[in-house]
N, CA, C and O atoms as CSV, one atom per row, in Angstrom:
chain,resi,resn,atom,element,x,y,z
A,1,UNK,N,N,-20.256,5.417,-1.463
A,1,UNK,CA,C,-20.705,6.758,-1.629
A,1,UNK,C,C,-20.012,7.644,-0.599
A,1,UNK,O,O,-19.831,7.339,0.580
A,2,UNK,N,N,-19.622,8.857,-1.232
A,2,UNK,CA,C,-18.885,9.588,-0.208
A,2,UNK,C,C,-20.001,10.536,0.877
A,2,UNK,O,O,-21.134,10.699,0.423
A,3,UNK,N,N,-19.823,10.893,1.693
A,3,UNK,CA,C,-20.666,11.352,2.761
A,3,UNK,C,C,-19.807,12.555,3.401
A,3,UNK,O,O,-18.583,12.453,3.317
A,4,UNK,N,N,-20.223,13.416,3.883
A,4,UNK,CA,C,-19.790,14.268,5.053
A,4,UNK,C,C,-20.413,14.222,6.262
A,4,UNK,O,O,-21.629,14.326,6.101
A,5,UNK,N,N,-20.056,14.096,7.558
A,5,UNK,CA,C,-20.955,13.795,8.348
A,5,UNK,C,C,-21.320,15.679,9.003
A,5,UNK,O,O,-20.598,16.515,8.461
A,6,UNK,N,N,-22.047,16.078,9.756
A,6,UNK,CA,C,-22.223,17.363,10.425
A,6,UNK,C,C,-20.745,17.854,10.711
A,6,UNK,O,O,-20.523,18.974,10.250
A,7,UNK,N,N,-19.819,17.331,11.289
A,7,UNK,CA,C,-18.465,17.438,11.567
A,7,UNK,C,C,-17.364,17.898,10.479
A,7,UNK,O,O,-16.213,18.276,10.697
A,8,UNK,N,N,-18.184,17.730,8.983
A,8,UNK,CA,C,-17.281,17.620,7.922
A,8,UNK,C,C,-16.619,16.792,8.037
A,8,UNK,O,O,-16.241,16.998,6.884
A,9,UNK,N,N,-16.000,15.902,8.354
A,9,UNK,CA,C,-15.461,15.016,7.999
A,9,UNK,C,C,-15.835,14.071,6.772
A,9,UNK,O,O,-16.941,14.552,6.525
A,10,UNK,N,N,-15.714,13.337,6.094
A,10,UNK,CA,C,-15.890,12.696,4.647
A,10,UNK,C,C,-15.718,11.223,5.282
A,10,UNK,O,O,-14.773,11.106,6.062
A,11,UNK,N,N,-16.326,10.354,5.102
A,11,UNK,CA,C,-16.618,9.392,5.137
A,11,UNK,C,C,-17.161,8.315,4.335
A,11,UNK,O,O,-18.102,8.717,3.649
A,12,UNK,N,N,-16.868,6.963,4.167
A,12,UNK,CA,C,-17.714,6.199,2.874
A,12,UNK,C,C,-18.424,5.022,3.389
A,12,UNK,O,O,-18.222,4.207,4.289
A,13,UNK,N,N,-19.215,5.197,2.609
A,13,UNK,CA,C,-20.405,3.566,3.049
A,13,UNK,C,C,-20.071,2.648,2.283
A,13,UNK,O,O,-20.016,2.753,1.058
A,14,UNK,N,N,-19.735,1.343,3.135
A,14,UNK,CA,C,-19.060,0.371,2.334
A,14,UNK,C,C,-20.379,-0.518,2.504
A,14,UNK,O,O,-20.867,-0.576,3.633
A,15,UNK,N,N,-20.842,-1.049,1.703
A,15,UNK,CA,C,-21.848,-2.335,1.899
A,15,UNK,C,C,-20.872,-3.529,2.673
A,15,UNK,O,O,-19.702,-3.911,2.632
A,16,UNK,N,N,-21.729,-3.751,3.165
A,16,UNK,CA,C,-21.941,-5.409,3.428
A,16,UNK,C,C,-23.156,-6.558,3.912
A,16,UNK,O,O,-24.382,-6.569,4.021
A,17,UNK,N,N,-22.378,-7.199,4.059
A,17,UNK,CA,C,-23.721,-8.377,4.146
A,17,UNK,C,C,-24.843,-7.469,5.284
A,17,UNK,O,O,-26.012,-7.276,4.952
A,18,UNK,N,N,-24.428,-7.095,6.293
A,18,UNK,CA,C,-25.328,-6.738,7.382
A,18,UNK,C,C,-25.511,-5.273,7.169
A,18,UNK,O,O,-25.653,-4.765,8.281
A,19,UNK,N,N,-25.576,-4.304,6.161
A,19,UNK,CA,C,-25.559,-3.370,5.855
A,19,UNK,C,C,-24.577,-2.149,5.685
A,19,UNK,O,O,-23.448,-2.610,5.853
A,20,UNK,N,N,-24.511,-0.991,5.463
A,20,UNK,CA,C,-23.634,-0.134,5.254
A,20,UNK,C,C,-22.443,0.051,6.207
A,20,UNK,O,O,-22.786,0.288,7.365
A,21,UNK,N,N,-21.321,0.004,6.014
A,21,UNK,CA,C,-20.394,0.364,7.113
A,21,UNK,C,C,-19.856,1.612,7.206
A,21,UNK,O,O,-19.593,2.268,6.198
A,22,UNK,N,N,-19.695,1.948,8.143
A,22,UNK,CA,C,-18.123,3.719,7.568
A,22,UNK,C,C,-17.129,3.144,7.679
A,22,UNK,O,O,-16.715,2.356,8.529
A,23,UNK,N,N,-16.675,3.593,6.689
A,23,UNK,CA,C,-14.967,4.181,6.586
A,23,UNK,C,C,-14.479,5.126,6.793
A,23,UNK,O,O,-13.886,5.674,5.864
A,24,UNK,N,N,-14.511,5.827,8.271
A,24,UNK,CA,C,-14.046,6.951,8.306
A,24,UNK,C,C,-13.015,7.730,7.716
A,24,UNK,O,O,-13.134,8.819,7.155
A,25,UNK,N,N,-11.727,6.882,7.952
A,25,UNK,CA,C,-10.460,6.975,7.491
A,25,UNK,C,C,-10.127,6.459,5.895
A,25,UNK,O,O,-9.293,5.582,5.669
A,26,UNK,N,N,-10.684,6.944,5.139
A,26,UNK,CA,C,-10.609,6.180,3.906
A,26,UNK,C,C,-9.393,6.885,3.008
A,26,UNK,O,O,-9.706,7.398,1.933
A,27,UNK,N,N,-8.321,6.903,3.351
A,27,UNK,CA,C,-7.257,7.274,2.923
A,27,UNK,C,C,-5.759,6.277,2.754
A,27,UNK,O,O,-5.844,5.110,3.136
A,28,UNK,N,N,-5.091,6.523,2.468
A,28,UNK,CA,C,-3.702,6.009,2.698
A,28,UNK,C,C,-2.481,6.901,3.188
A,28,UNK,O,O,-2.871,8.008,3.559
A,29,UNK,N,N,-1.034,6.706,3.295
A,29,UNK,CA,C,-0.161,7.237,3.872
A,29,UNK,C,C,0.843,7.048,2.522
A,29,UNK,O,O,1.131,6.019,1.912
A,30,UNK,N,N,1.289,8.537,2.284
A,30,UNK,CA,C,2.477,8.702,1.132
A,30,UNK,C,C,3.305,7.798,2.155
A,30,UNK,O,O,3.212,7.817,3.382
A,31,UNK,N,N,4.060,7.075,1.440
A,31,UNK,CA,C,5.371,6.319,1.992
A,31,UNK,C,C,6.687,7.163,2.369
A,31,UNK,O,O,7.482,6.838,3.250
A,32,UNK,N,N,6.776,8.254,1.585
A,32,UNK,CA,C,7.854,9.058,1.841
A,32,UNK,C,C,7.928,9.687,3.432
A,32,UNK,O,O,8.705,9.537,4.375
A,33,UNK,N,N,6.435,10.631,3.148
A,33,UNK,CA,C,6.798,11.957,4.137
A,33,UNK,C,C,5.534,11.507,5.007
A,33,UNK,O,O,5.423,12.223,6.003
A,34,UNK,N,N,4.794,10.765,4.932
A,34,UNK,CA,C,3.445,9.598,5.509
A,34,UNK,C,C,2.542,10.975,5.585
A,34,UNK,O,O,2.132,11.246,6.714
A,35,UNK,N,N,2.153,11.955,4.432
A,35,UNK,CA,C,0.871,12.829,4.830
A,35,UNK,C,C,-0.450,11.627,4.114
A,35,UNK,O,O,-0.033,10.599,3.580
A,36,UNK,N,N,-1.622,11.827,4.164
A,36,UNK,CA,C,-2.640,11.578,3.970
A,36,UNK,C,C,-2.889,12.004,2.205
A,36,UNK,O,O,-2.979,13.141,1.744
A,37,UNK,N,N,-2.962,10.606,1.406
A,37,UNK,CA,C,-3.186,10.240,0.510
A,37,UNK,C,C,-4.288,10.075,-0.107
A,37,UNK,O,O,-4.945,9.275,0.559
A,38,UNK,N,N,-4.850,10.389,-1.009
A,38,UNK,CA,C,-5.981,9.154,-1.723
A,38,UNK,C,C,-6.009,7.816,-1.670
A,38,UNK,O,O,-5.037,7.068,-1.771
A,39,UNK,N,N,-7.545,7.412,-1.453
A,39,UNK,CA,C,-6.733,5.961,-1.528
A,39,UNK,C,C,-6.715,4.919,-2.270
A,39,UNK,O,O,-7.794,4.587,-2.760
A,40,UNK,N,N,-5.582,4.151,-2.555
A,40,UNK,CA,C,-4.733,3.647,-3.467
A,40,UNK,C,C,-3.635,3.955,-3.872
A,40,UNK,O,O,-2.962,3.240,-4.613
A,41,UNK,N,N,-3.193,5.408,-3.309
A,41,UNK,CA,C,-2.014,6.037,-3.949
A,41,UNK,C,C,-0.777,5.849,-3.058
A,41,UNK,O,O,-1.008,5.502,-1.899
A,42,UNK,N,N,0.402,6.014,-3.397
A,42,UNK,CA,C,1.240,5.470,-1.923
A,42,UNK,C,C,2.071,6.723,-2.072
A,42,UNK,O,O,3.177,6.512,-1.574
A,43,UNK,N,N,1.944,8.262,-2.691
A,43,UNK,CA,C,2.616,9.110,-2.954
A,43,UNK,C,C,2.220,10.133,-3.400
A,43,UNK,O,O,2.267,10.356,-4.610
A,44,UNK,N,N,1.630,11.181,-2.333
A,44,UNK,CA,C,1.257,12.557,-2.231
A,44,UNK,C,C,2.052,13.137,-3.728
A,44,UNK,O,O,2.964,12.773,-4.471
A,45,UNK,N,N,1.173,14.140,-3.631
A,45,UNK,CA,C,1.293,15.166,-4.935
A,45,UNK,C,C,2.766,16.121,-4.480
A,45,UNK,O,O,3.468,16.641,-5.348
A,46,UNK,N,N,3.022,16.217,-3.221
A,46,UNK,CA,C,4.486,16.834,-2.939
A,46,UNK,C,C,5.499,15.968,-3.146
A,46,UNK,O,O,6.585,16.477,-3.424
A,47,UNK,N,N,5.432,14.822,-3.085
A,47,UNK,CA,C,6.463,13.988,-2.797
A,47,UNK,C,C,6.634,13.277,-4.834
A,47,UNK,O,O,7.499,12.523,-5.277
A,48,UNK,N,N,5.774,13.744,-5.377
A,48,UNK,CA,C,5.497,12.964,-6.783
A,48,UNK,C,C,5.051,14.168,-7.642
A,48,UNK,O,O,3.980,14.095,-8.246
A,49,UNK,N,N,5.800,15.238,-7.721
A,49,UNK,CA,C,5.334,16.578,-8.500
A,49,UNK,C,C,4.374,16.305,-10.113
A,49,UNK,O,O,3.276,16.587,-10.594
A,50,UNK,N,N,5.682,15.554,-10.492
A,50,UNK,CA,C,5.289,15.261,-11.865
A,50,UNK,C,C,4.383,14.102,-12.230
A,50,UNK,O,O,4.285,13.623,-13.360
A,51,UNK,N,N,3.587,13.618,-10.904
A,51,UNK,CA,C,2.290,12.633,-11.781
A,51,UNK,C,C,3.302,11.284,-11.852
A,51,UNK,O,O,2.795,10.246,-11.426
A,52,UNK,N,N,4.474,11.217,-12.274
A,52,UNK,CA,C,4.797,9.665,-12.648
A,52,UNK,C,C,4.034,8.380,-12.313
A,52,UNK,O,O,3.542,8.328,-11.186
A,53,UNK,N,N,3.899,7.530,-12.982
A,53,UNK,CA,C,3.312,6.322,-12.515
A,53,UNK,C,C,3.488,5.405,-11.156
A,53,UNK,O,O,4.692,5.158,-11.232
A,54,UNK,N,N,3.209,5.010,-10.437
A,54,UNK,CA,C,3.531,4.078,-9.014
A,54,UNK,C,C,3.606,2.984,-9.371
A,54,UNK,O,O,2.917,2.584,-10.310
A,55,UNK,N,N,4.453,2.210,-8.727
A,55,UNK,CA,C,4.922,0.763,-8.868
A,55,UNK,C,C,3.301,0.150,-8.368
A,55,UNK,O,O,2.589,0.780,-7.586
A,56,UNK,N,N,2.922,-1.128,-8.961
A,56,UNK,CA,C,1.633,-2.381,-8.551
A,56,UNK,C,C,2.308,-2.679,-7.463
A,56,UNK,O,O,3.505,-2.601,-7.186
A,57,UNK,N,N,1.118,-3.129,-6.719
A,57,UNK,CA,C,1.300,-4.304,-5.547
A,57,UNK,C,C,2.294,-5.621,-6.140
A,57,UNK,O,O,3.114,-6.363,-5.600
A,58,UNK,N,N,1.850,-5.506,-7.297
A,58,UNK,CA,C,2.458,-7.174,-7.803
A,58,UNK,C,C,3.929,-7.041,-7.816
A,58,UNK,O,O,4.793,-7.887,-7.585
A,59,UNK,N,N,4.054,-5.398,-8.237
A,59,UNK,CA,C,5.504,-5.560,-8.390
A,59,UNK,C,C,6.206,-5.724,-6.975
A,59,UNK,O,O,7.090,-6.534,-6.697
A,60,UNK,N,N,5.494,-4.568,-5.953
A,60,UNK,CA,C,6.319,-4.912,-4.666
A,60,UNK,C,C,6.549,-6.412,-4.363
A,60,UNK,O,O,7.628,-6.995,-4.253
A,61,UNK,N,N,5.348,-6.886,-4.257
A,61,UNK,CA,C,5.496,-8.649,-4.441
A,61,UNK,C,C,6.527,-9.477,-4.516
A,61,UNK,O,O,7.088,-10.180,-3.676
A,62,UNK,N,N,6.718,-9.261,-5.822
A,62,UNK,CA,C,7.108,-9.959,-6.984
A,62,UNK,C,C,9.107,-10.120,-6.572
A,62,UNK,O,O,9.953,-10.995,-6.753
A,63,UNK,N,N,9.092,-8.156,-5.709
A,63,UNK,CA,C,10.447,-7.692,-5.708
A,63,UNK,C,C,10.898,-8.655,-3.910
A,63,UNK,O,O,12.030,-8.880,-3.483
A,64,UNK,N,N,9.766,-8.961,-3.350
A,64,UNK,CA,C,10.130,-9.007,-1.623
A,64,UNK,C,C,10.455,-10.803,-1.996
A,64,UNK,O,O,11.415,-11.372,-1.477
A,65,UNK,N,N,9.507,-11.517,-2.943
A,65,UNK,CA,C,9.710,-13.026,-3.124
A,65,UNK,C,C,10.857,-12.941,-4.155
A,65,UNK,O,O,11.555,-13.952,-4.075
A,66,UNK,N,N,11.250,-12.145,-5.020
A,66,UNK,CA,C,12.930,-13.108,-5.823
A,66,UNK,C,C,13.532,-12.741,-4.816
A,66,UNK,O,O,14.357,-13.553,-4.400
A,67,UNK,N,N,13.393,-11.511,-4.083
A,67,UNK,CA,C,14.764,-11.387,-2.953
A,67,UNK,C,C,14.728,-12.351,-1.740
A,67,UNK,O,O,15.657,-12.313,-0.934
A,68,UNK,N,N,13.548,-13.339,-1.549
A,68,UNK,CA,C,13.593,-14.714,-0.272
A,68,UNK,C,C,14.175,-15.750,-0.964
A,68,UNK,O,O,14.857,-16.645,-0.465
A,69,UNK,N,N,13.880,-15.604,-2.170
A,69,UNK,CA,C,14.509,-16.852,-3.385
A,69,UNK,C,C,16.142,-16.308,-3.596
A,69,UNK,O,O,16.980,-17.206,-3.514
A,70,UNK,N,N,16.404,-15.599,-3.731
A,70,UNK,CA,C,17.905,-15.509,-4.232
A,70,UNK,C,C,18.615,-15.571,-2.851
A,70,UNK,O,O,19.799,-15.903,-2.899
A,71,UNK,N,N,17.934,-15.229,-1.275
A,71,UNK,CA,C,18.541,-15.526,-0.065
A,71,UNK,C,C,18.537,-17.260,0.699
A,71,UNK,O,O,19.449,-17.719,1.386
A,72,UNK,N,N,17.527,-17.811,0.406
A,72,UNK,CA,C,17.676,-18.833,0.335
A,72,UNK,C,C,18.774,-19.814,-0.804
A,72,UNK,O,O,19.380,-20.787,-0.356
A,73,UNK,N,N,18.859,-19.541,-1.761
A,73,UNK,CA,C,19.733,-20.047,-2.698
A,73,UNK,C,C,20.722,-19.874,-2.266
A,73,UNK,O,O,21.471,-20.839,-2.114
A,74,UNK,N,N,21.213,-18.308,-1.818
A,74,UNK,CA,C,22.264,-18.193,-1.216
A,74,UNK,C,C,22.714,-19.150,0.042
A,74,UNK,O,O,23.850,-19.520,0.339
A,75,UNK,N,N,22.029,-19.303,0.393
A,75,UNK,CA,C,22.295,-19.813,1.986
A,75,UNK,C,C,22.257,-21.520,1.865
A,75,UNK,O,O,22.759,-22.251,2.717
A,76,UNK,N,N,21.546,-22.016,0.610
A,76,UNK,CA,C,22.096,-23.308,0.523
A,76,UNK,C,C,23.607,-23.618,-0.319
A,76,UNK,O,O,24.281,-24.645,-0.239
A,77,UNK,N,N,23.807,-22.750,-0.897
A,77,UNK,CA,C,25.299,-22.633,-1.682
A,77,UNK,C,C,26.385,-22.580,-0.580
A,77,UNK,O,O,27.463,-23.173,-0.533
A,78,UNK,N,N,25.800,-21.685,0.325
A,78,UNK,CA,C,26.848,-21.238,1.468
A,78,UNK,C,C,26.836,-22.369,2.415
A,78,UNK,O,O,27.847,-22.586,3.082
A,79,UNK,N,N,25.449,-23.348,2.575
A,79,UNK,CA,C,25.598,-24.978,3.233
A,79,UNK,C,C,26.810,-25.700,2.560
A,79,UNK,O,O,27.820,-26.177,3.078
A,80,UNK,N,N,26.308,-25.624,0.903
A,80,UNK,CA,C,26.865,-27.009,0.494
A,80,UNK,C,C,28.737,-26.592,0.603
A,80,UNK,O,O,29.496,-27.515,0.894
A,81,UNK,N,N,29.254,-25.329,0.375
A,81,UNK,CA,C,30.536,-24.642,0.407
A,81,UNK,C,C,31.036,-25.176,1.753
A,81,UNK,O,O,32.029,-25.902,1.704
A,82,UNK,N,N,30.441,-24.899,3.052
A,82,UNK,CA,C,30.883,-25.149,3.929
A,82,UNK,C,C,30.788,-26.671,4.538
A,82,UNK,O,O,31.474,-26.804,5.552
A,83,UNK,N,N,30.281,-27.509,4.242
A,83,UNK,CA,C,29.572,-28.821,4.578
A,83,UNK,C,C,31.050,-29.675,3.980
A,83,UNK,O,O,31.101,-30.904,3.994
């Protein structure tokens, strides 16, 4: 639930086992220009005019593990070449 505290500031109550927590900071950082995001979003409304869709987590993933796999491959090709 979102909250304002006297300060205005916006804040959220996260449950847990031992009761409500804050989240003061419940935002993210555009990746580009790092202003203060919604959160989940990785790309402010300046930096992303037109709405386009954002890449998944899975994809970043997906992109950081074929590129350890195709460097490793590399680097045993470049063993067996030189060996």
């Amino acid at each position: 639930m979102m909250n304002r505290d006297p300060g205005g500031n916006t804040h959220v109550d996260v449950p847990t086992r031992r009761g409500p927590a804050l989240m003061r900071h419940s935002y993210d950082q555009c990746v580009r220009c790092g202003k203060a995001t919604a959160w989940g979003k990785s790309v402010c409304k300046d930096c992303n005019p037109a709405g386009l869709p954002e890449p998944s987590p899975s994809q970043y993933h997906a992109t950081v593990f074929i590129t350890v796999l195709v460097a490793l491959v590399a680097l045993v090709v470049l063993a067996m070449l030189l060996h």
